[in-house]
C-alpha positions, 0 to 999 in steps of 0.5 A: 537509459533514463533514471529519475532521482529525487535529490532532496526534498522537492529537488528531482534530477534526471540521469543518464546511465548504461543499462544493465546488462544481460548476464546476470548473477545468480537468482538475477532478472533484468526488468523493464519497468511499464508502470509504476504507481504514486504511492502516499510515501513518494509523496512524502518524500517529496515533501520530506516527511517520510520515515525511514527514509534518506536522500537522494533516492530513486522513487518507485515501489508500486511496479508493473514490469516485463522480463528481460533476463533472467540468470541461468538458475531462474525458474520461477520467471521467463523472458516476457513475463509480466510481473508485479514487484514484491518491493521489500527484502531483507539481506540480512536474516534477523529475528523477525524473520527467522519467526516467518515475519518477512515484512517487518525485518529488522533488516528490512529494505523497500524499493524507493524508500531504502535503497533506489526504485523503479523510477528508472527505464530498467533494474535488476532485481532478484527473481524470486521476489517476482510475481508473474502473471500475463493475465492481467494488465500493467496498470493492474499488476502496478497495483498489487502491491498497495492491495497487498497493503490493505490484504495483510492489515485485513489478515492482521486483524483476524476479521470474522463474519460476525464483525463490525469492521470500521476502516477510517481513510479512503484513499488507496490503501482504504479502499483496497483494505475495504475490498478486503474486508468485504470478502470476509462477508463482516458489516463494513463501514468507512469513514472519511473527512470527505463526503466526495471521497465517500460517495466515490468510495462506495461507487468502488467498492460498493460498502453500504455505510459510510460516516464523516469523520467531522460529525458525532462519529459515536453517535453515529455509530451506535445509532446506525449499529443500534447501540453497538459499536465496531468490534475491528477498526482499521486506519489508514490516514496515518493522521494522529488525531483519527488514530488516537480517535479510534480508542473511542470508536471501538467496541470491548474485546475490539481490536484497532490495527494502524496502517498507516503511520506519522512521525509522532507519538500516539498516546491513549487513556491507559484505563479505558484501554485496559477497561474495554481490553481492547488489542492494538496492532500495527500492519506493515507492508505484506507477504510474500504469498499476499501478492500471488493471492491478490493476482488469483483474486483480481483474476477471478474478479473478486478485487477490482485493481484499477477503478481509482486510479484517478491520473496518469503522467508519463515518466519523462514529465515527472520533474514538471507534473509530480508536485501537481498533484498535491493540488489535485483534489479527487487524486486517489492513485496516480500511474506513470507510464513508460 
């Protein structure tokens, strides 16, 4: 079968391995993968600017997958299932686990940052971290998993109806952080550097407001909420300027939650900080029971799963095209398909 590596930093290789076989250890299933989304951290990787992350490594964590085989003891999934792929486990039970926070493990690993992904024509992988539905298609079941992304950061900031949420970055995981947002029935407003992004932002996800981040974004706000301003921020540029920016932005009693990350330090003005009590949270990853809910709501029509997916490549191409798509200027989410 064919696997896609990256070597090093802006070095990919190409594999030919044996494909797994059928018999499986307990708990096992043999995927085959449909789909897989580019996701902000392959990017980085490419470039060699992601956290947490060493070389080389099979890509891919955004997955639409079928089963293949299953072990013996597996329940939950048959042959010929369609799936979205919970990519992150942890293999050895820590604190934060014990406590329910699956998704910030001390011993947490991610597919395609951690340990190998779904670049690759088949895996193995255990069963229970398998979402099936075959109601849905595979570009929306690759999609699941940055929705989960956006769902847990908006359940992070614990939004009420009567909020002011202001989510800053309208790439993926904002858009689908907003569509979040939206079901909690708070005032959304999003912002962006990119006034093509934003017009593009509310075609998807139909919010009613919008700043650009290079304006008086202050006077913006407190004109356009009459004096006010947004009680829960979330951002997700993982830019340090935006981030150390939305200690400004926010209201007393607000809360600002980080979803997107960089390598540096965040500093703020400890005074103004402690002056309008403001909570500050970060979101990493997702839940487990955050990917079944995201299916029930894409089934329902209630998330729309596919409408910024903006470019496609096959897999046999991704040696040629992958670095493309840096140049690409309405790039939101692209698939590769298999």
């Amino acid at each position: 079968m064919n696997v896609i590596r990256l070597k090093e930093p802006g070095v990919w290789e190409q594999l030919g391995v044996e494909r797994p076989g059928e018999v499986l250890s307990s708990g096992n299933a043999l995927l085959k993968v449909k789909k897989i989304g580019v996701c902000g951290t392959d990017l980085h990787a490419f470039k060699g600017q992601q956290p947490f992350f060493s070389y080389p490594r099979i890509l891919g964590h955004e997955l639409a997958v079928e089963v293949v085989a299953v072990a013996d003891d597996v329940t939950n999934v048959s042959v010929g299932d369609k799936c979205s792929v919970e990519p992150y486990y942890n293999d050895i039970i820590g604190q934060a686990v014990r406590r329910g926070k699956t998704n910030c493990g001390e011993h947490l690993q991610v597919l395609g940052v951690h340990v190998d992904g779904g670049m690759q024509e088949y895996f193995v992988y255990p069963a229970k971290f398998l979402h099936a539905t075959n109601a849905l298609s595979d570009d929306q079941l690759a999609m699941i998993e940055p929705l989960a992304i956006g769902c847990h950061a908006v359940d992070r900031a614990d939004i009420k109806e009567d909020d002011i949420v202001l989510v800053i970055g309208v790439g993926p995981i904002g858009l689908g952080t907003i569509q979040f947002a939206r079901l909690k029935s708070a005032k959304v407003i999003a912002m962006d550097i990119d006034d093509a992004k934003l017009k593009q932002c509310q075609e998807i996800t139909k919010v009613k407001h919008t700043i650009n981040a290079l304006g008086n974004v202050e006077a913006e706000l407190t004109t356009l909420l009459n004096g006010d301003l947004p009680t829960v921020i979330l951002d997700a540029t993982g830019n340090p300027t935006s981030m150390m920016n939305t200690f400004k932005y926010a209201a007393a009693g607000g809360t600002i939650v980080f979803i997107g990350l960089f390598m540096g330090d965040i500093v703020f003005h400890d005074p103004s900080f402690h002056k309008k009590e403001l909570t500050l949270k970060a979101s990493r990853a997702a839940m487990g029971e955050d990917f079944g809910r995201i299916i029930r709501l894409i089934e329902a029509g209630k998330i729309d799963a596919t409408s910024f997916i903006t470019h496609r490549m096959h897999f046999d191409d991704v040696p040629t095209e992958f670095e493309k798509l840096y140049n690409q200027k309405d790039l939101i989410k692209a698939i590769i398909e298999l």
